[in-house]
N, C-alpha and C positions, 0 to 999 in steps of 0.2 A: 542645549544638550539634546542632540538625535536620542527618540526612542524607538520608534518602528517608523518603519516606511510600507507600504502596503499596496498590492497591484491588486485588482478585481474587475474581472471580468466575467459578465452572464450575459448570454445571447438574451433570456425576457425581460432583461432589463433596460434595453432600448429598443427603439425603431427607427429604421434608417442607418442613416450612418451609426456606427458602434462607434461609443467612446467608453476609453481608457481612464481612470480617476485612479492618480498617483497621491496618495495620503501622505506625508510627512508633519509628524509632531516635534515640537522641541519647545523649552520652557517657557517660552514665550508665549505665541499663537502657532495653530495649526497652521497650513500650506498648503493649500489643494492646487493641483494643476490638473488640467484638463484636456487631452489630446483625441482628434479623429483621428478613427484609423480608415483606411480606404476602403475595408470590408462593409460592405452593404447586404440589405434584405436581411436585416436582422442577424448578419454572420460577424461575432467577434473576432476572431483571428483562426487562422487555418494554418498557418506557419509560425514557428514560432525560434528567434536567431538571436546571438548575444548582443548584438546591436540592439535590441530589444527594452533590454533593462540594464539598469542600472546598478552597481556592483554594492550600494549596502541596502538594497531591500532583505526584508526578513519573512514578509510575507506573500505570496501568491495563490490567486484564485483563479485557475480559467476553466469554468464549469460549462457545459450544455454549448458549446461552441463551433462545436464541426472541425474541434481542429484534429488533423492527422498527422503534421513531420513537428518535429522536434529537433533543428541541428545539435549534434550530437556535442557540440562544446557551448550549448544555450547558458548551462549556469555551473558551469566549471571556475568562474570569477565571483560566484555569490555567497563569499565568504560567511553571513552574517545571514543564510535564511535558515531561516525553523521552518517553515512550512509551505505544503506544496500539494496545492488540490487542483489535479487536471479530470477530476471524475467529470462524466460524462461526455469524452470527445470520443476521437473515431483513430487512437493512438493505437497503432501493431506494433512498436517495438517499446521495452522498457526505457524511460529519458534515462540518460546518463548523471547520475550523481554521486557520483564515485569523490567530487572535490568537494562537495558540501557539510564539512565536518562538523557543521553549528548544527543539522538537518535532524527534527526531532520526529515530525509526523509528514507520512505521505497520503496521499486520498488518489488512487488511480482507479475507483470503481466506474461500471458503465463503459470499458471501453473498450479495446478488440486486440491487447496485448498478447501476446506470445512471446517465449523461449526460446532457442534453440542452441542444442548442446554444441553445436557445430563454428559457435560464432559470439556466443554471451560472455561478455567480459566485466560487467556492470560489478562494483564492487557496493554494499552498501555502506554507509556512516555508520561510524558506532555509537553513534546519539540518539539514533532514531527510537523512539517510545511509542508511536501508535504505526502500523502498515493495514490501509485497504487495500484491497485486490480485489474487491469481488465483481463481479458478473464479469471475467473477460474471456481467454479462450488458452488460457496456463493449462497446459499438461503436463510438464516437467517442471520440474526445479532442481539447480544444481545442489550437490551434498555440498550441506555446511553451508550453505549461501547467508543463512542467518545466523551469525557470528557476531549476535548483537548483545550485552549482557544488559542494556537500559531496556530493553523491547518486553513492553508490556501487553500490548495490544496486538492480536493481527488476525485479519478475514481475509482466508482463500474462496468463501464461500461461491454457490456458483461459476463453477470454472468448469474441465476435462481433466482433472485429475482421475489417475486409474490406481494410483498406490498414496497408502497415507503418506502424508510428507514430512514423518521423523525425519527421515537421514540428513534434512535438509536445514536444519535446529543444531545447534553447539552454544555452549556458554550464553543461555538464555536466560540466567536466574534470576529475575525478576519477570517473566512472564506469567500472566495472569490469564489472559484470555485467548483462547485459539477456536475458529469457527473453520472448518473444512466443510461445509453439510453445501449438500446440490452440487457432488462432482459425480464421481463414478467409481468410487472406491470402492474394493468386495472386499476385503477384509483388513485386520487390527493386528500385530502380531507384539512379543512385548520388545525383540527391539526395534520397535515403530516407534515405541513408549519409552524406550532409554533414556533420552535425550529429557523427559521431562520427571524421571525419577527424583525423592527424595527430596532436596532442599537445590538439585540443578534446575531447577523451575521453583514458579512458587501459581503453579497454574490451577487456578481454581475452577474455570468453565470451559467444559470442549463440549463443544457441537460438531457432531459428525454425522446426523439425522439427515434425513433424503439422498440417501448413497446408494449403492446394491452390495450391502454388506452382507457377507452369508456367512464370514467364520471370523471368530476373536479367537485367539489362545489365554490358556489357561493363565493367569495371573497377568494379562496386559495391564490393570490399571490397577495394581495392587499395590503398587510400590507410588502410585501418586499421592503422595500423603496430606496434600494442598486441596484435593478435589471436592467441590463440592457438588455441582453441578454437570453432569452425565446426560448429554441429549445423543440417546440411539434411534428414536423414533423413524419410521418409514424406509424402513431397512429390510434385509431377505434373513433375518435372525430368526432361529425355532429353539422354545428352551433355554436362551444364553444364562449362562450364570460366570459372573466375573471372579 
């Protein structure tokens, strides 16, 4: 019986040629296979195409790699992955995972992602429970993009945001942690805050600290009845009182 199958790939994990190590378990013994890839000088893969992989992996690591394109139908056939950490390449468009409906946690930090309203179609999974995003070069998000009601976790930290990104939250009830801090947000208003009122979050920690925030309104975080944990620090606040 298949349990996981598992891709990883780290640029300081070899030298030389880069190799691939495909993990498959089942009740027997494990199965390791071993593949070069023709990327040299320490570069794991820079492309990344559905011929690539294999349609029941569930896991994926390609971290510190130098990769930049991602064919935009790479894992529209990977019915069966939960997870998917491209943190630290050198990726400008968001991968497309719009078919990955088993899809719980993404890791896309470290890498030089953008938006644009002109052309983004990306739908997420409704499975997803953890999203990084941080350090890329996100200044928009479409409204409602997070239409996730599993979604526990998620850092935009580090980005070009210039407005909090309520609008961009629906049927989030089970979120717990949200980290905005190190964009460039100036203010908090309370419908920023809608979206996490009441028992439609269950959002316990927001970091919104190293912003240029200079005005909250009256009652923004009054109705978060979840909240415990309040990071405003290194902000252009004088007086706030919530």
């Amino acid at each position: 019986m298949e349990e996981e199958i598992t891709i990883e790939l780290h640029r300081s994990l070899v030298s030389g040629p880069a190799v691939v190590v495909l993990v498959m378990m089942d009740s027997k013994k494990p199965l390791v296979l071993v593949f070069l890839c023709k990327n040299i000088r320490n570069k794991v893969i820079q492309n990344l195409n559905p011929e690539d992989l294999v349609k029941t992996i569930e896991v994926i690591k390609i971290f510190n790699s130098g990769m930049v394109f991602i064919d935009a139908k790479t894992f529209h056939n990977l019915t069966s992955l939960r997870t998917l950490n491209l943190a630290k390449n050198a990726l400008t468009a968001f991968p497309d995972i719009s078919k990955n409906a088993a899809l719980e946690e993404i890791d896309f930090y470290g890498n030089k992602i953008q938006m644009f309203v002109s052309n983004f179609s990306v739908i997420l999974p409704k499975a997803l429970k953890k999203i990084i995003l941080i350090d890329n070069a996100i200044d928009w998000i479409p409204n409602e993009w997070f239409d996730l009601p599993n979604l526990e976790y998620i850092a935009l930290s580090m980005n070009n945001l210039k407005k909090f990104p309520g609008a961009s939250f629906i049927n989030c009830k089970s979120l717990r942690f949200l980290s905005v801090d190190q964009n460039e947000i100036e203010s908090i208003t309370q419908p920023n805050m809608r979206p996490f009122f009441g028992n439609n979050s269950q959002l316990v920690h927001l970091n919104a600290s190293n912003n240029k925030i200079s005005a909250i309104s009256t009652g923004a975080f009054s109705n978060l009845i979840h909240l415990q944990v309040l990071e405003l620090h290194v902000n252009n606040l004088e007086n706030y009182c919530c």
